[in-house]
C-alpha positions as CSV (number, residue, x, y, z in Angstrom):
1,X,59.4,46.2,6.7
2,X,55.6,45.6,6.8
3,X,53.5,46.7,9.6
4,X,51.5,44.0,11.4
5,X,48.6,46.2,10.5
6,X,49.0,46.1,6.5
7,X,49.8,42.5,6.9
8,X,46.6,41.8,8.5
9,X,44.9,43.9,5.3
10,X,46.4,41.7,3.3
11,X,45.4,38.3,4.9
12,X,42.3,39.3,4.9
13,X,42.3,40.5,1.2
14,X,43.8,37.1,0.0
15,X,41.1,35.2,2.2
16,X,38.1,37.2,0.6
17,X,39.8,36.8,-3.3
18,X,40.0,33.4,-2.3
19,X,36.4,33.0,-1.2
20,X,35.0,34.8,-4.3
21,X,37.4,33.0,-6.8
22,X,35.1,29.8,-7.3
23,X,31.7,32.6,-7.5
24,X,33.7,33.9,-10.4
25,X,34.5,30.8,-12.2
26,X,31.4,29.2,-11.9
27,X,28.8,31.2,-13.4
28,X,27.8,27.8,-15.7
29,X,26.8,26.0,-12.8
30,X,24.7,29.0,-11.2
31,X,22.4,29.3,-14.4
32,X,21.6,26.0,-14.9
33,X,18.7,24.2,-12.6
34,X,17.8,21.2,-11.1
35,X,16.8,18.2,-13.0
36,X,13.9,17.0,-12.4
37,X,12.3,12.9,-13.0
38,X,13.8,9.8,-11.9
39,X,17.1,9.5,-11.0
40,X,19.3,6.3,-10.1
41,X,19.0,5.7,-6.3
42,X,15.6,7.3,-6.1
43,X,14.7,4.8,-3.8
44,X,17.1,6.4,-1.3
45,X,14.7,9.3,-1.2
46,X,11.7,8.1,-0.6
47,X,10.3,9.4,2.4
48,X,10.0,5.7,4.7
49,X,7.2,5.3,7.0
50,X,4.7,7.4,4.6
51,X,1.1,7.1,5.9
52,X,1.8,5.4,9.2
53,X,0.2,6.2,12.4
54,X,2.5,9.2,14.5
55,X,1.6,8.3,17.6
56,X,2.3,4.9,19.5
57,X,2.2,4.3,23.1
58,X,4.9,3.7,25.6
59,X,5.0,-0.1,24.4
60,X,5.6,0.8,20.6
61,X,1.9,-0.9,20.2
62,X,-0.9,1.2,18.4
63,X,-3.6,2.3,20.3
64,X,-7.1,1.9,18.1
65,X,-9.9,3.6,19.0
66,X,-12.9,1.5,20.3
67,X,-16.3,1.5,18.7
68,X,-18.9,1.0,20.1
69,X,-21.6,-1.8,20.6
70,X,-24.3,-0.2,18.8
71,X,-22.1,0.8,16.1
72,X,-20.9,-2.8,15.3
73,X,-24.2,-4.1,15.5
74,X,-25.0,-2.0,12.8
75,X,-22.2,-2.5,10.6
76,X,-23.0,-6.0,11.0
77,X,-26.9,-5.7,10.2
78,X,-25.9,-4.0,7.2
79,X,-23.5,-6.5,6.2
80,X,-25.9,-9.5,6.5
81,X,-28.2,-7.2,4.4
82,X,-26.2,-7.2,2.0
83,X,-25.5,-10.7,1.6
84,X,-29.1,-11.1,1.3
85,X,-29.3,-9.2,-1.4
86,X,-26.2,-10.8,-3.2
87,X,-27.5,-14.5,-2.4
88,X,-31.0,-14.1,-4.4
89,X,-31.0,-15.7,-7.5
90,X,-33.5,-18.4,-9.0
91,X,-32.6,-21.9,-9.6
92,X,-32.8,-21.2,-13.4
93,X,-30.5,-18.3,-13.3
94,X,-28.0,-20.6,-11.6
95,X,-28.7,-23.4,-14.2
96,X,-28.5,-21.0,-16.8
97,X,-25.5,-19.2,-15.5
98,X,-23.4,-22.8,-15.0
99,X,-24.2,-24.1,-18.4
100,X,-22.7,-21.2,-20.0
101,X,-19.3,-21.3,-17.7
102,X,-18.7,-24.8,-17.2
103,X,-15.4,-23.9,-15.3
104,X,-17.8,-22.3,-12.8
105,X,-19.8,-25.3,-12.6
106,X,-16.8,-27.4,-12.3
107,X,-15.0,-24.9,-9.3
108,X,-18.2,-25.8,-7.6
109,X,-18.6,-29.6,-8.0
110,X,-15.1,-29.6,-7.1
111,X,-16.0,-27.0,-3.6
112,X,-19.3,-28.2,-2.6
113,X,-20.1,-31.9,-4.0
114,X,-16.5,-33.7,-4.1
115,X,-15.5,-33.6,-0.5
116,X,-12.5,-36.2,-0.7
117,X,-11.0,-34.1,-3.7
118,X,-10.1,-37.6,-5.2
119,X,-12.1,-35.9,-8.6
120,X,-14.8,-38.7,-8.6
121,X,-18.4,-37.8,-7.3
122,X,-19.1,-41.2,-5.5
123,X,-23.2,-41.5,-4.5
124,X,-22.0,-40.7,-0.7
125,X,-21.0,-37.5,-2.0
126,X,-23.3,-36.3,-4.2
127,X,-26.6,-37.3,-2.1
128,X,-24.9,-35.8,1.3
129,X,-27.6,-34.2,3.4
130,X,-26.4,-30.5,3.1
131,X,-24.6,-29.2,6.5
132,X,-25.8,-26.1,7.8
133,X,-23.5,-23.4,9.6
């Protein structure tokens, strides 16, 4: 008969021929590499939540920092600046500029001079004194 010892040897050499068995038989699958580009179900793999905030407070809200008073009023003087700059133009420009796009000139009867939108300029609407903001 076989000793409990040699049939321990052998258990263990059938379990380590058994682990190595697919190692041997795959070698085709070992050299080849990982394909690369877009595969179906991609969208699975995108990482979700990409360029969001990673902090939150106890409420799940998002704290902002606060700027300050000066800081706005700045970014506010600069802005009306800037809209200084962009609302300079000549009344010949302008005349100029909406006889060569008469959709232009036509966006801005429609905006500015026909105030029903009923696409008739009565004389109410055309000799309106201008509203200020």
């Amino acid at each position: 008969m076989l000793s409990a010892p040699s049939i321990a040897h052998t258990g263990v050499a059938l379990l380590v021929l058994m682990c190595l068995c697919p190692f041997s038989q795959s070698t085709e699958a070992s050299l080849s590499r990982a394909k690369r580009g877009f595969r179906l179900n991609s969208a699975s793999r995108v990482a979700h939540g990409y360029g969001k905030r990673g902090y939150a407070s106890s409420s799940g809200a998002v704290p902002y920092p606060e700027l300050a008073r000066d800081v706005l009023d700045n970014l506010r003087a600069e802005e009306e600046e800037k809209e200084l700059e962009w609302s300079i133009m000549s009344v010949d420009e302008l005349a100029s500029l909406l006889q060569s796009h008469p959709k232009l000139a036509r966006a801005l009867v429609k905006k500015f001079v026909d105030i029903n939108g009923d696409n008739l300029v009565t004389a109410e609407e055309l000799f309106r004194p201008p509203t200020r903001k």
